[in-house]
C-alpha positions in Angstrom: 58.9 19.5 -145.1 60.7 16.4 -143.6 60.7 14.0 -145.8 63.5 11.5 -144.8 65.8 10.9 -142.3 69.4 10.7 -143.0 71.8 9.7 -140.4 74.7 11.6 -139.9 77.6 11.8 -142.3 75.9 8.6 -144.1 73.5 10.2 -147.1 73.3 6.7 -148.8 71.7 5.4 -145.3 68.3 7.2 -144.9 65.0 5.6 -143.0 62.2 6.3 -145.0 58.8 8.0 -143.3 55.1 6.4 -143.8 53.3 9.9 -145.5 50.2 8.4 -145.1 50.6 8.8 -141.1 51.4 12.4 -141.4 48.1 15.2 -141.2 47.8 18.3 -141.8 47.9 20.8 -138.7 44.8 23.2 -137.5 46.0 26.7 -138.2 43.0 27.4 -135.7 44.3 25.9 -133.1 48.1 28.3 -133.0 47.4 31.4 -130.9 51.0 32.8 -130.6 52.7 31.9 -133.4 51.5 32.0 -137.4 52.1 29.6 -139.6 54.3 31.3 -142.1 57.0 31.8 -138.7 60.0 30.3 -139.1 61.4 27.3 -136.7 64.2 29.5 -135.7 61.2 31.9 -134.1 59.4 28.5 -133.2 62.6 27.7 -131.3 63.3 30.6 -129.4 59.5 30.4 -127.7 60.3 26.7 -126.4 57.7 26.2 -128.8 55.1 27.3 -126.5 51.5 28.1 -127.8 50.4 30.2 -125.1 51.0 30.5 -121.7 47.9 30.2 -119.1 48.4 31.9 -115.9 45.7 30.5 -113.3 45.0 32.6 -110.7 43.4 31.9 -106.8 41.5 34.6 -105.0 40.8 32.6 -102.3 44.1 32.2 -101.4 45.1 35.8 -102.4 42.8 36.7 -99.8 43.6 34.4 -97.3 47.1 36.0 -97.6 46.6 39.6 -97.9 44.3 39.3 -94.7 42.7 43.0 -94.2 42.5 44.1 -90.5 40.3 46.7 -90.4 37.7 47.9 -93.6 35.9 51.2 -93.6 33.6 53.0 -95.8 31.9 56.3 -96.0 28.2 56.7 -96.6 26.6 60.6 -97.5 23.5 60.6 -96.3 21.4 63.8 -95.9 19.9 64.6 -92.2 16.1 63.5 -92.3 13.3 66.0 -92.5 12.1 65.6 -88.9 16.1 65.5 -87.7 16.8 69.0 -89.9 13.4 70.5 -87.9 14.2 69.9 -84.6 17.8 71.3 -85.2 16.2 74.6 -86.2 13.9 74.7 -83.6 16.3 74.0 -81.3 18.0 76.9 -82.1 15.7 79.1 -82.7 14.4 78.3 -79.3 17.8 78.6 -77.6 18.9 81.9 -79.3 15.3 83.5 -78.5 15.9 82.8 -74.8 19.3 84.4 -74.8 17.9 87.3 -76.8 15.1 88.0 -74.0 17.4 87.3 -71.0 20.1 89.1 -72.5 18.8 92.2 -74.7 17.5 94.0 -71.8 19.4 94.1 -69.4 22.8 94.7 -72.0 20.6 97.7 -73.0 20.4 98.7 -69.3 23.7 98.5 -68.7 24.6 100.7 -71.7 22.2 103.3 -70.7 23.9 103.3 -67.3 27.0 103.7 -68.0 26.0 106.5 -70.9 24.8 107.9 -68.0 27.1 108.2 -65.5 29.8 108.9 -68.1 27.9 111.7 -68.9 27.7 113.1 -65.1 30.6 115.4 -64.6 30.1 116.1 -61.3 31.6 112.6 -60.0 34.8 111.3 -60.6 35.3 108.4 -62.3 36.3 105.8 -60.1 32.9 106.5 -58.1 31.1 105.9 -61.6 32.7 102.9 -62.2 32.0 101.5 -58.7 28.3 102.5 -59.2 28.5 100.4 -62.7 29.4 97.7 -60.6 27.3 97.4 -58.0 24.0 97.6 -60.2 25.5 94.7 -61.9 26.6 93.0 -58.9 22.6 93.8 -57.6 21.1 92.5 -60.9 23.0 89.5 -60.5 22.1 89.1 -57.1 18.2 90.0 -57.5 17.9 87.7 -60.1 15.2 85.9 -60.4 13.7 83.8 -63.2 10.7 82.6 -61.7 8.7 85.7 -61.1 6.1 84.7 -58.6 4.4 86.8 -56.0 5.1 84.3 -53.0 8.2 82.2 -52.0 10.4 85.4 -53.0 13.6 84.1 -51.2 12.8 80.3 -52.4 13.0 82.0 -56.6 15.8 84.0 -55.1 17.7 81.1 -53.9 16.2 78.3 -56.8 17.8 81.0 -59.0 21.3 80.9 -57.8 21.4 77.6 -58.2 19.7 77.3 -61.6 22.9 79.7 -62.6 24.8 77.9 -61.2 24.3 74.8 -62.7 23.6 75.7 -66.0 27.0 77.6 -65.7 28.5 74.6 -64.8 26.5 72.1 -67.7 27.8 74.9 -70.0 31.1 74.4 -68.9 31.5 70.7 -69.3 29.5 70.3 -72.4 32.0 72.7 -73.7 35.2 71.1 -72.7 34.0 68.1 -73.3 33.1 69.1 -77.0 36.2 71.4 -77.5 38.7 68.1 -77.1 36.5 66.2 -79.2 37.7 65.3 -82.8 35.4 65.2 -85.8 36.3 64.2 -89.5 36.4 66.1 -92.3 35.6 65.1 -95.9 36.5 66.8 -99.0 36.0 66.2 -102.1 38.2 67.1 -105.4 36.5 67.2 -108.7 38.4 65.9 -111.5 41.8 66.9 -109.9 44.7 67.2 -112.2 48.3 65.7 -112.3 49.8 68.8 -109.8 46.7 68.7 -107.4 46.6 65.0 -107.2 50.9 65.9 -106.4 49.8 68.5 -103.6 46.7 66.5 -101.5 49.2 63.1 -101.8 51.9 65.0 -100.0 49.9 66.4 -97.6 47.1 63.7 -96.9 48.4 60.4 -98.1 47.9 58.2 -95.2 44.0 59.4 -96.3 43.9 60.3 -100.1 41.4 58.1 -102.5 41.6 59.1 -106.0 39.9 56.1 -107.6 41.2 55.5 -111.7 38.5 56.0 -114.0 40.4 53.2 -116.2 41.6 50.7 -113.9 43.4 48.3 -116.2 45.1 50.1 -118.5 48.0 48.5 -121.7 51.0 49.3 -120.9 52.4 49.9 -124.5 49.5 53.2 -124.2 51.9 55.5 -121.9 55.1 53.7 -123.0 57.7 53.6 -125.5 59.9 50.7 -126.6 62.6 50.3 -129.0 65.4 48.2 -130.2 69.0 49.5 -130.0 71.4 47.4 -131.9 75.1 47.5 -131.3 77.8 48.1 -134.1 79.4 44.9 -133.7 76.2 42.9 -134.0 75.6 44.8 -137.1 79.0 44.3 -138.5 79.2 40.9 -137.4 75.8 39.8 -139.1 76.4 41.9 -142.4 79.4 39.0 -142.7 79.1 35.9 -144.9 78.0 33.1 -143.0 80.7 31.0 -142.3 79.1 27.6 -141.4 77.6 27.4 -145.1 80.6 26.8 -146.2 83.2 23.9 -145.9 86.9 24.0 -145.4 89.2 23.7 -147.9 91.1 20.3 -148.2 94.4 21.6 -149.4 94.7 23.2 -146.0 96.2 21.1 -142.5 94.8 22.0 -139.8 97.0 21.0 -136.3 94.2 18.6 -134.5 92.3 18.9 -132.5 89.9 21.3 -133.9 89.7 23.6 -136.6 86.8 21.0 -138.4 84.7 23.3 -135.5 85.4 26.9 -136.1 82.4 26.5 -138.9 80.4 25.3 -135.6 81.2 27.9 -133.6 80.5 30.5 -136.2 76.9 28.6 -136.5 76.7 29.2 -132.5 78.2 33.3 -132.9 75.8 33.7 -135.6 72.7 31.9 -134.0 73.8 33.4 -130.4 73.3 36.9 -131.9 69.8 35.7 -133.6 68.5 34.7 -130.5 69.1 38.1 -128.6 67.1 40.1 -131.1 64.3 37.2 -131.0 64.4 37.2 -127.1 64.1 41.2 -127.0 61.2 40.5 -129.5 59.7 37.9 -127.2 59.5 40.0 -124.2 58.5 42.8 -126.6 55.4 40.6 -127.6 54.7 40.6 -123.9 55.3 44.2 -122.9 52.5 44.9 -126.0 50.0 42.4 -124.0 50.8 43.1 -120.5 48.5 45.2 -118.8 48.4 47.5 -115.6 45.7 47.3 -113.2 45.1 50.0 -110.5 42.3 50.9 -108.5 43.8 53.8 -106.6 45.7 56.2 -108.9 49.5 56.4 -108.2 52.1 58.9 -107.4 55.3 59.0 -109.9 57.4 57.6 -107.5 55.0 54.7 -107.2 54.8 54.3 -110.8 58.3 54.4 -111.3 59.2 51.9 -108.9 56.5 49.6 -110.2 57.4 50.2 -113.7 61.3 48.9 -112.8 59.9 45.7 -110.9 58.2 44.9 -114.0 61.0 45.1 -116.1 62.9 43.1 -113.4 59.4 40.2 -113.5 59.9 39.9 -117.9 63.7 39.4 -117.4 63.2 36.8 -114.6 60.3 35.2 -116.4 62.2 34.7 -119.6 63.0 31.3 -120.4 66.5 30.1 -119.9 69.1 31.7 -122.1 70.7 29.7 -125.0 74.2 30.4 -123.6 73.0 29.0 -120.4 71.1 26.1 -122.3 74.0 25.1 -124.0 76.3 25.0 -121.0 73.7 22.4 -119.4 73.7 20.6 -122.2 77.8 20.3 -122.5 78.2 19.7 -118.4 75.9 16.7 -118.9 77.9 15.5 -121.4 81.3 15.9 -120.0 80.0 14.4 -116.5 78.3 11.2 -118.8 80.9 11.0 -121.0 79.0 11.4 -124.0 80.6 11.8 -126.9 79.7 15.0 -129.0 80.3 15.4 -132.7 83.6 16.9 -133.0 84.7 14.9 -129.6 85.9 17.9 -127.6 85.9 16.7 -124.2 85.5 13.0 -124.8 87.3 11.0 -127.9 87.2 7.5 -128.3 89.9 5.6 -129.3 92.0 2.0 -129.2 93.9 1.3 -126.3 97.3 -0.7 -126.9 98.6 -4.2 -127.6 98.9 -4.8 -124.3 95.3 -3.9 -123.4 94.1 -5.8 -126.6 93.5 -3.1 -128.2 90.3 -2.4 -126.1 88.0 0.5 -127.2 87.9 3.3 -124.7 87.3 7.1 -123.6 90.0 9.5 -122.9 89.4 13.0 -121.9 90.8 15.5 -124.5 94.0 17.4 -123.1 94.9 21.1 -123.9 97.1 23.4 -123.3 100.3 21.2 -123.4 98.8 18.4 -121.5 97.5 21.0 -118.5 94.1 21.2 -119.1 91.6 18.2 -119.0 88.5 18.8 -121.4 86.2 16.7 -119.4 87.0 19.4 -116.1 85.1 22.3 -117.7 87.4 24.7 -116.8 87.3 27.7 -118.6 90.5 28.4 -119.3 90.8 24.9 -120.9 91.0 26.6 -124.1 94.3 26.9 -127.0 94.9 28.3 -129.9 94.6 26.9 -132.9 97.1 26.4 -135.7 97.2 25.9 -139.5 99.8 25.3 -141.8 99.9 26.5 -145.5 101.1 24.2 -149.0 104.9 25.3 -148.1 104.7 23.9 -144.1 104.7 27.6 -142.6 102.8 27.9 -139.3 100.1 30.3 -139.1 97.6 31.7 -136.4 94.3 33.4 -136.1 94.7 35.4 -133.3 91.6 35.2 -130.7 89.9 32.6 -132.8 90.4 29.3 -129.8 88.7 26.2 -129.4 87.9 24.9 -126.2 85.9 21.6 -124.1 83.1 22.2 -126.4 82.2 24.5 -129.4 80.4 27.1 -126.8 83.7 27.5 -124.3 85.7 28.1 -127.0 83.6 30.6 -128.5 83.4 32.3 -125.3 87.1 32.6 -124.7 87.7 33.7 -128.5 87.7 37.3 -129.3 87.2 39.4 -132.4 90.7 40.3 -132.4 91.5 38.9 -135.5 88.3 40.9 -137.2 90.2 44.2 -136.5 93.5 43.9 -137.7 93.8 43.8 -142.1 96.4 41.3 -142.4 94.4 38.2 -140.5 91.3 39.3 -142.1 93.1 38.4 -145.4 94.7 35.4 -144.6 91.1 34.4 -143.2 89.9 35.1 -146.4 92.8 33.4 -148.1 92.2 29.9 -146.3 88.5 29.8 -146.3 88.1 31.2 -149.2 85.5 33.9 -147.7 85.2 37.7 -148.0 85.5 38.8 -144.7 85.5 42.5 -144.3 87.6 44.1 -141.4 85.0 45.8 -138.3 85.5 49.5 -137.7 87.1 49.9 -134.0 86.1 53.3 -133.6 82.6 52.6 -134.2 81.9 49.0 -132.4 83.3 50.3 -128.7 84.0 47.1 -127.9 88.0 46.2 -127.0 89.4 44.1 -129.6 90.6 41.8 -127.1 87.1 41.4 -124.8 86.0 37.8 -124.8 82.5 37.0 -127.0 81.3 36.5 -123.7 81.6 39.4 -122.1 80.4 41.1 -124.8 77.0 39.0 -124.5 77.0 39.8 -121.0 78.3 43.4 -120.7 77.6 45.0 -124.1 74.3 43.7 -125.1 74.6 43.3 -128.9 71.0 43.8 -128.7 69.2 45.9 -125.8 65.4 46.5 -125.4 64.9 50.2 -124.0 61.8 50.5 -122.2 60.7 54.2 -121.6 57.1 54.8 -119.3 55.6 58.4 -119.2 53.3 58.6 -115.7 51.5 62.0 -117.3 50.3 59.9 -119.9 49.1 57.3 -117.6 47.2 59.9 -115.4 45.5 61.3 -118.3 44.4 57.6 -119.4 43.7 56.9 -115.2 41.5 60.4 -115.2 40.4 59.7 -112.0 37.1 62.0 -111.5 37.0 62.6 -107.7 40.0 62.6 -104.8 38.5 62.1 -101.5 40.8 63.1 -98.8 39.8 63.4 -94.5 41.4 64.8 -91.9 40.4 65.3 -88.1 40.5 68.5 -86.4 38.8 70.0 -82.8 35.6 72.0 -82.9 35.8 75.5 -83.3 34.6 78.1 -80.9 31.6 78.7 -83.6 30.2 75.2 -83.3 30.4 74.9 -79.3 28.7 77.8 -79.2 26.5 76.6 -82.0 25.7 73.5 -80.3 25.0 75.3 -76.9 22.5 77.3 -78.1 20.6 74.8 -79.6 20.8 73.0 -75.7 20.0 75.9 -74.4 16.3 76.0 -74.9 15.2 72.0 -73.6 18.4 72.6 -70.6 16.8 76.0 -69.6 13.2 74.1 -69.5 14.6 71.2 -67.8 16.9 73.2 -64.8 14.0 75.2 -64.5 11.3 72.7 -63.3 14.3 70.2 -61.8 16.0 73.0 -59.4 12.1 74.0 -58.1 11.3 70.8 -57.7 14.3 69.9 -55.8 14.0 72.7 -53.7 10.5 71.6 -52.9 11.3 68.4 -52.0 14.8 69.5 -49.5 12.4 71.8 -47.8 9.4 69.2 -47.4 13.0 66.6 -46.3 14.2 69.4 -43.7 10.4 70.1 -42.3 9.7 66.4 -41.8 13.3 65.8 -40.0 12.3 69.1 -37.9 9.2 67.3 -37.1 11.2 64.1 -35.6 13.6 65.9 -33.5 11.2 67.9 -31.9 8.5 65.1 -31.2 8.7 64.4 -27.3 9.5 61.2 -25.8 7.4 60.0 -22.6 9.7 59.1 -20.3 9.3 55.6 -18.6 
């Protein structure tokens, strides 16, 4: 608990804190966080509760903007619709029965006859076969009526005709027309669903039992952890402890390798907290799907998600940090250890006024307050007997972060640095094993955050567990194809009984009616004129 305020580097100079202001907090009121975390996890969230994500139909649907919706109804044929159907058909097929029956019998018995008459050839047979057809044909008559003979014979031909020719159109007409199919798949599994969405997907529904399903149910995650962050982190902590004052260090800078230790050591927290962070919101994140989904659509959906959580994290330390240290450089304000900035007296002839000067490296090449990354050197020490000495890879830079960026673990590989490390800070540094970090000594602490990943979240999904949690119970797929001969013929016969009724009274009628037409224009040209 924060109890006073001490400025820096003054403990004697404190600014003391009214208790009776401070309250207690509401433990009911943190939904994220619990109240035995620590600040460092506190830190890493932003110190956000909870995030709220609003979201607007209306304007999701003023986006997506549908063109065209459809639906599909079963609905059973009524009673009075199913009736007439049958009686259609019965009526049309007991027609063509009692047109048909007798005279294909005829025919049969004629031509078991003459087959059977040895003492004709056989083309004279078959030309006998043909003209009783041709004379059926011709002496046809559906009417049946004892006067008007040539009238039935002649309404006859036509009524053929024309019911030949409504047979024909109908037919066409039906035989290039498309109807839909429907079928339905019960409870289909995984392959099926595979099969029908390769062969009908432009018309597949396979509606998800489940439609919002956790993600963490049909995946796997897991933290891998690299052997240099575990090497690195079983060290002592550096920045606990304070350098020793029989040591000179060449200024500027080795007062901040303890800082940038703090940042190696805190940079390498934050990774693991991050990967926890995003962890936290892999186990609340959900998926929502009406329509179950092919793997190829789960898989590509699965890898935008893990694209959203990396672009929704919050912005990384590293990059924090840099912010931070470019607005101070461009403000010149002065950080702690004065890496970019440093005040200092000007000369007699000034007055001795007090002013900033950028901090020059590299042999006066390299201006701190540039941000160049290469403004970086290397740091040296010297012991009681005035010998120079080197960490190699350890550098200091514009600010504690650039120099721990360009710095290396170089020094952590080789034996005799690790001691004299030891020697001068009085720590117990152990040396890292090369052949099991597979990291190059000599890659910048940088690249390693960026490239290697000291700590990597691996995300696995498995889409058969999904479909077994999506279960969808029926798949619905169409598909148009032409009538068959069965249902033109089908729907003929069912015509057949109401066209047959119809053409029967229309071709007599009309008959009537040209003859009564012809008689009455007989009658005019044949009425006489007087002449004048």
């Amino acid at each position: 608990m924060l109890i006073d305020y001490r400025l820096h580097n003054y403990e004697n100079i404190y600014l003391p804190i009214d208790l009776s202001n401070i309250t207690a907090l509401d433990a009911n009121d943190i939904i994220t966080f619990r109240p035995e975390d620590t600040l460092e996890e506190l830190k890493s969230a932003a110190f956000v509760n909870q995030w709220t994500y609003i979201g607007n139909y209306t304007l999701y649907y003023a986006q997506c903007q549908p063109e065209i919706c459809t639906y599909t109804i079963d609905k059973e044929l009524p009673s009075f619709a199913r009736i007439n159907l049958v009686l259609g058909l019965i009526g049309g097929l007991s027609v063509v029965l009692r047109l048909l029956v007798p005279s294909f019998i005829k025919t049969i018995y004629l031509i078991y006859y003459l087959y059977h008459q040895q003492t004709r050839d056989a083309p004279l047979r078959w030309r006998m076969v043909i003209t009783h057809i041709r004379d059926k044909i011709y002496f046809i008559n559906v009417y049946r009526s004892k006067r008007e003979v040539e009238r039935q014979y002649l309404a006859t031909r036509i009524y053929i005709v024309l019911l030949i020719l409504y047979f024909v159109i109908i037919s066409v007409f039906i035989r290039f027309q498309q109807r839909t199919i429907l079928i339905s798949i019960d409870s289909p599994n995984e392959a099926y669903f595979s099969f029908f969405h390769d062969q009908y997907s432009d018309s597949l529904s396979c509606p998800c039992t489940n439609i919002s399903i956790p993600i963490m149910n049909f995946s796997i995650s897991s933290l891998t952890f690299q052997e240099c962050y575990t090497q690195i982190m079983s060290q002592p902590l550096l920045a606990t402890l304070s350098l020793p004052d029989n040591i000179f260090w060449e200024a500027p800078g080795w007062d901040r390798i303890t800082e940038q230790f703090r940042i190696l050591y805190t940079q390498f927290s934050l990774f693991q907290l991050r990967l926890l962070q995003r962890q936290f919101i892999i186990n609340d994140a959900r998926l929502v799907s009406v329509e179950a989904m092919t793997s190829e659509t789960f898989n590509v959906w699965f890898s935008l998600f893990i694209t959203q959580i990396d672009k929704s994290s919050m912005i990384s330390s590293v990059d924090a940090y840099k912010l931070i240290s470019d607005i101070l450089q461009a403000n010149q304000f002065h950080n702690r250890y004065m890496t970019s900035w440093k005040t200092e007296f000007s000369s007699f002839d000034e007055n001795y006024i007090l002013r900033n000067s950028p901090v020059i490296l590299n042999n006066g090449t390299c201006s701190c307050p540039s941000g160049q990354s290469n403004c970086t050197e290397i740091l040296i020490y010297y012991d009681w007997m005035g010998s120079p000495h080197v960490f190699p890879g350890i550098m200091v830079g514009y600010s504690s972060m650039s120099g721990l960026s360009q710095s290396t673990f170089e020094c952590f590989y080789d034996d005799d640095c690790v001691y004299k490390l030891n020697t001068v800070l009085g720590t117990s540094f152990t040396k890292l094993n090369l052949n099991a970090a597979y990291i190059p000594p000599t890659a910048p602490i940088k690249s390693i955050m960026n490239e290697y990943l000291p700590v990597s979240l691996n995300l696995t999904a498995n889409y058969s567990t999904y479909f077994q949690i999506c279960t969808p119970s029926t798949c619905q797929y169409h598909y148009m194809e032409q009538h068959n001969f069965v249902y033109i013929f089908t729907t003929l016969l069912g015509l057949y009984g109401g066209l047959t009724a119809g053409l029967y009274i229309f071709v007599w009628q009309l008959l009537g009616l040209s003859k009564l037409i012809v008689k009455c224009y007989s009658r005019l040209l044949q009425r006489v004129h007087p002449s004048s």
